[in-house]
Every structure is written in structure tokens, then in C-alpha cells.
C-alpha positions as CSV (number, residue, x, y, z in Angstrom):
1,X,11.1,2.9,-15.9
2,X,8.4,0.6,-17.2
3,X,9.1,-0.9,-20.9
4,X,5.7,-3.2,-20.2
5,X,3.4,-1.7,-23.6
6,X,-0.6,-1.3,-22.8
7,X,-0.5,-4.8,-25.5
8,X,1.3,-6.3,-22.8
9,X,-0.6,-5.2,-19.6
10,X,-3.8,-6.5,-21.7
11,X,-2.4,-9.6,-21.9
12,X,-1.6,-10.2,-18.2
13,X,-4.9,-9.0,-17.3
14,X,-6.3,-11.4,-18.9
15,X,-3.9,-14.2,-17.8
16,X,-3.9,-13.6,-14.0
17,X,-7.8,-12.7,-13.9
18,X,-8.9,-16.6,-13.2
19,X,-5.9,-16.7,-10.4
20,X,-6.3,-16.8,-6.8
21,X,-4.4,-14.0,-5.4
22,X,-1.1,-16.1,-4.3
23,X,-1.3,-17.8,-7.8
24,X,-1.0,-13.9,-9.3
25,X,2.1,-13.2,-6.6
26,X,3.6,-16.6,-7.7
27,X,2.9,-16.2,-11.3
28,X,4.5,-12.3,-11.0
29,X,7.6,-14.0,-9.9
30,X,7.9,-16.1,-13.0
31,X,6.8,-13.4,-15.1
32,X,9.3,-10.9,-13.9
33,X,12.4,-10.6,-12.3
34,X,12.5,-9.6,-8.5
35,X,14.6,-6.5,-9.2
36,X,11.9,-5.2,-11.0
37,X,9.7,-5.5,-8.6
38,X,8.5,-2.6,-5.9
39,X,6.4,-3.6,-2.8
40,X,5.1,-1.4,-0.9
41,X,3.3,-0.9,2.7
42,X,1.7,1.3,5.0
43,X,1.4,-1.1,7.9
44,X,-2.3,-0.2,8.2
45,X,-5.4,-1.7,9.3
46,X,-4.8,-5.0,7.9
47,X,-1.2,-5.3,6.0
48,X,0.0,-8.8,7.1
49,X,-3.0,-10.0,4.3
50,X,-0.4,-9.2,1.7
51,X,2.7,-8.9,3.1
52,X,2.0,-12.7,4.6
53,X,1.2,-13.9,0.8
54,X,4.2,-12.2,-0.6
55,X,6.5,-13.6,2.3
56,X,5.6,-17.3,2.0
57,X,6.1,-16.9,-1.6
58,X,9.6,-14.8,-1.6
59,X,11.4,-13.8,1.9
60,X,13.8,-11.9,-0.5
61,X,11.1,-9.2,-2.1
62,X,12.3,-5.5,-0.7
63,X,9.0,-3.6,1.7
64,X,9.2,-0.1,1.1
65,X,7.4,1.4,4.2
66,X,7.0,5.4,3.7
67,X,8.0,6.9,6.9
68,X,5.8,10.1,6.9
69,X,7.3,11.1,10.6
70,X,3.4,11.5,11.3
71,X,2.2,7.5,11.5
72,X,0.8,6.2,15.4
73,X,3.3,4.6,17.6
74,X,0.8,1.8,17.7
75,X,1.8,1.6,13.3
76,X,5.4,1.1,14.3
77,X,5.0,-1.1,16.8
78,X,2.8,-2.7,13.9
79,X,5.4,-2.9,12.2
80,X,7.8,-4.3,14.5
81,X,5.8,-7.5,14.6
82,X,5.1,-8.5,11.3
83,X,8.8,-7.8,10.5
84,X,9.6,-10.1,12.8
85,X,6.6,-12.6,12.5
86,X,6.9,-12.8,8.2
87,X,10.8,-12.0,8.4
88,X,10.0,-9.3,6.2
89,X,12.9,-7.2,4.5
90,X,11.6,-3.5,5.1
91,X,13.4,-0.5,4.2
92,X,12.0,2.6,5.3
93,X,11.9,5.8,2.5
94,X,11.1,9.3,4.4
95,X,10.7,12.6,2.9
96,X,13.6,15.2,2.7
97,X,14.4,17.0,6.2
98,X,13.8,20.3,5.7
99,X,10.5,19.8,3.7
100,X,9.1,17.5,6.2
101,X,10.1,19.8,8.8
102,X,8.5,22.8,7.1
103,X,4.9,20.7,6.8
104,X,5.4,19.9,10.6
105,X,6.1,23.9,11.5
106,X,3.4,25.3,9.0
107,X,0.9,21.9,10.3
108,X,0.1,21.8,6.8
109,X,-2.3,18.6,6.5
110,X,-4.3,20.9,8.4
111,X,-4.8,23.6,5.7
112,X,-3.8,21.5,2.8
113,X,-3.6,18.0,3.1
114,X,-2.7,16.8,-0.8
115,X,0.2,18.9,-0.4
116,X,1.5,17.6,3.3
117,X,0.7,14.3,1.2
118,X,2.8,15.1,-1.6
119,X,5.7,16.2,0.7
120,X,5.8,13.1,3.0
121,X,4.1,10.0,0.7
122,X,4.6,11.2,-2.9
123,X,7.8,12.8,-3.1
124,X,10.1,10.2,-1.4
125,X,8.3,7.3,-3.4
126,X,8.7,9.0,-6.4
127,X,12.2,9.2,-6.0
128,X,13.0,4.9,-5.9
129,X,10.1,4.1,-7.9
130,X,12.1,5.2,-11.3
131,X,14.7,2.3,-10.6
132,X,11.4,-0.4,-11.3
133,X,8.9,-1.4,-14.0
134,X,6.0,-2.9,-11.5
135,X,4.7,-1.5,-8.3
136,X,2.9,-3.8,-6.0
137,X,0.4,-2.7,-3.5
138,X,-3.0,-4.3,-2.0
139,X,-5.6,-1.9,-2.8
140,X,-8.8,-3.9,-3.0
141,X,-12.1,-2.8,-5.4
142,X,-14.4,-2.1,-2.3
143,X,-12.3,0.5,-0.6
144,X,-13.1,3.0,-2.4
145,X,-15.1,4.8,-5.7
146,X,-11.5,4.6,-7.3
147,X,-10.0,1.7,-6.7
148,X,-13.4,-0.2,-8.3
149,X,-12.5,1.2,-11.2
150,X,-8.8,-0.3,-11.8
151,X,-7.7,-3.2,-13.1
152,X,-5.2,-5.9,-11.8
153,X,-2.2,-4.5,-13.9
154,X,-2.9,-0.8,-14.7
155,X,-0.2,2.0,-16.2
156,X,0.3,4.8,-13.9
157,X,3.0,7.6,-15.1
158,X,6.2,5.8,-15.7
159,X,5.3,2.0,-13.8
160,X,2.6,-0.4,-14.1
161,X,0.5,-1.7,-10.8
162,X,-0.2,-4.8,-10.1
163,X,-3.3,-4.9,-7.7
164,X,-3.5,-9.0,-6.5
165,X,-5.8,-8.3,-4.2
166,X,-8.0,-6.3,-6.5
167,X,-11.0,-8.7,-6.3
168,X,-10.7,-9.4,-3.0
169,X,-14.2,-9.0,-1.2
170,X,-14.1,-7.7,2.7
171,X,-15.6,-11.0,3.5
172,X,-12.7,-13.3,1.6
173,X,-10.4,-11.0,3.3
174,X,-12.4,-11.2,6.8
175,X,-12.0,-14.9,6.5
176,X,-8.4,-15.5,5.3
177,X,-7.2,-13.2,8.4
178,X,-9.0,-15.2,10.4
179,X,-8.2,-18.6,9.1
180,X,-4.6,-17.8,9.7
181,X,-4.7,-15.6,12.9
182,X,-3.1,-12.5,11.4
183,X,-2.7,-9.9,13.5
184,X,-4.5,-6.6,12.9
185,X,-3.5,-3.2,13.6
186,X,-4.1,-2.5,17.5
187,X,-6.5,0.5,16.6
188,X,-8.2,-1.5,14.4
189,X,-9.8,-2.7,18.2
190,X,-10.8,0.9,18.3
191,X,-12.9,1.1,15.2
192,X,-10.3,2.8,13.0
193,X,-10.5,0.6,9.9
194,X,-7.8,2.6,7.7
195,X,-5.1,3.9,9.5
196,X,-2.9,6.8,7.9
197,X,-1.0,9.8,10.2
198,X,-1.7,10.7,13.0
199,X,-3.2,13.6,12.8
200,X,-5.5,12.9,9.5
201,X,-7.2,9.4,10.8
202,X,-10.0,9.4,13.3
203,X,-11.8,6.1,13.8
204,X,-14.4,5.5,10.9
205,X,-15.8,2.7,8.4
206,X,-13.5,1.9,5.5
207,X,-11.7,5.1,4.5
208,X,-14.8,7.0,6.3
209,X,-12.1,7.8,8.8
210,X,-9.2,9.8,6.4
211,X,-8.9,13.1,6.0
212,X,-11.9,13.9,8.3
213,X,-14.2,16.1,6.9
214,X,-12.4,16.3,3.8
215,X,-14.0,15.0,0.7
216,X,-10.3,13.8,0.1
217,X,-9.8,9.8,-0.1
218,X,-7.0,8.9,-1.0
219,X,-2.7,10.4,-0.5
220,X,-1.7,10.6,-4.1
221,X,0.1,7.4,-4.5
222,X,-2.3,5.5,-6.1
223,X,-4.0,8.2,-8.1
């Protein structure tokens, strides 16, 4: 439970809006203690940008990766080697049995994706996130119509996000990968550029290829 006041998150908006994004995960370290902290990660298109910043930074910071029972083999694999490559310390968080069960039986992202969402991504998240008062994640402006409207540290509910990458351009990105050979998701080869379950993602420009043909664009988690 967050005790960070909105006087609070002004103030840190306005001290970590001149720093590069390491300088804000540095800076969040000093600012806060690591317990506080949740980081989390879908081990999409292009993860090991943020998990490779956090990890030369502190080895120690927990990875919550949401195991919706749904995700490629190719996101596990994913998985697999940036664990390895960034020693990352991952726990996974999955949804209860029998509700994630029932969504499978009923194929419920078919019929009603924000609540096969809520079920497998939401739920289980909402569950840990109580025992911290800052949520980490890379969402970057140009994703999407939502995320250009947030700010680096934004309340949502009960924590505050903290968005280092916010500002991030697809270029800057483009070019850090590169400049350090990250490795990419393997479907990113097959023009998927944001990679969520299985049966939701089909290959498509930024989030073009979510939720196909749904005007949905985004799980719940950030919203």
C-alpha cells in the first residue's frame, strides 16, 4: 500500500524528468527501498531493454512474470534466456486453478477478452501488488493513445508507477538494443511486435496485433 502523496509524486516527476532512463532506475534505488519495489514482465517483444537496465543496476530486484497458462512456447523459451543471460530473479504469479481452468473450458478471450484478462493478468497481480508502494514496468509513450498520456510516476488505485522508459522513442530504443545485441523475442522475426497469449496476438505493427479485431489495447494492468 502506497503512502507516496500526489505532493510527492509531483516532486519526483519533476526530479527524474532531465534523467536518462538508468539514471531514473539508479536514482529509484536511492529514493526507495528495494522491498518496496515491484518489477514486472511479460517477456514480450522486446523485455531485455528494461530488465538489462534494472539488472546491471541491482541483480537483487524481484521479476514478477504473470504466467497466464496461455503465453507462446517461443515467450518461455524467452524467458529462459534472459534469466540466464541478465541472472534475473523471476518469480512467476499465475491465476487461481479453477478460474483459469474455467476461462480455458468456456475459451473466454474469445467472447470476452477483458474478462479472460482479468482472470489470468489482473487478478493474480492484484493479489502481491498490496505488499508494495511502487510498481515498475516499461511502457513507453508511443505504444499506444494511453500510455502518451502518463507521466513517469503516476497513482494508480493503491501504488504509484514508475514508467523509466516513458520517453523512450522507438528509435532510442531501436538503437540501444542494437548497441548492446539484446536479444529480441523469436516472433519478433515474424512481424509480431507485441506479443501477449497465444490465442489473442497475431503478427501486427505496435499493439496493431492484440486483441485482433478488437478495439481493445491494452489487459487491464496498466489502466
Amino acid at each position: 500500500m502506497s503512502d507516496i502523496s500526489s505532493k510527492d509524486i509531483e516532486k519526483l516527476n519533476k526530479k527524474y524528468k532531465s534523467l536518462t532512463a538508468s539514471k531514473r532506475i539508479e536514482q529509484l534505488y536511492l529514493d526507495f527501498d528495494i522491498n518496496d519495489i515491484m518489477l514486472t514482465s511479460s517477456f514480450a517483444a522486446t523485455s531485455a531493454f528494461l530488465l538489462k537496465l534494472v539488472s546491471d543496476i541491482n541483480t537483487q530486484q524481484e521479476v514478477f512474470f504473470i504466467d497466464t497458462g496461455y503465453h507462446f512456447e517461443d515467450t518461455l523459451n524467452y524467458k529462459s534466456t534472459l534469466e540466464k543471460k541478465y541472472n534475473l530473479n523471476i518469480k512467476s504469479v499465475s491465476a487461481i486453478k479453477e478460474e483459469h481452468d474455467f476461462t480455458t473450458k468456456d475459451e473466454t478471450w474469445k467472447k470476452n477478452p477483458d474478462f479472460c484478462c482479468s482472470i489470468n493478468k489482473v487478478k493474480p497481480l492484484d493479489l502481491i501488488k498490496q505488499n508494495y508502494k511502487l510498481w515498475m514496468s516499461g511502457l513507453m509513450e508511443w505504444q499506444s493513445d494511453h500510455r502518451a498520456t502518463l507521466d513517469i510516476f503516476e497513482q494508480r488505485g493503491d501504488i504509484v508507477k514508475f514508467y523509466p522508459l516513458l520517453d523512450i522513442t522507438k528509435v532510442q530504443r531501436d538503437a540501444y538494443i542494437e548497441e548492446h545485441q539484446l536479444p529480441f523475442h523469436p516472433l519478433v522475426a515474424k512481424g509480431y511486435h507485441s506479443i501477449g497469449c497465444e490465442h489473442c496476438t497475431v503478427p501486427g505493427e505496435d499493439r496493431g496485433g492484440r486483441w485482433n479485431n478488437n478495439p481493445k489495447t491494452e489487459c487491464g494492468l496498466h489502466l
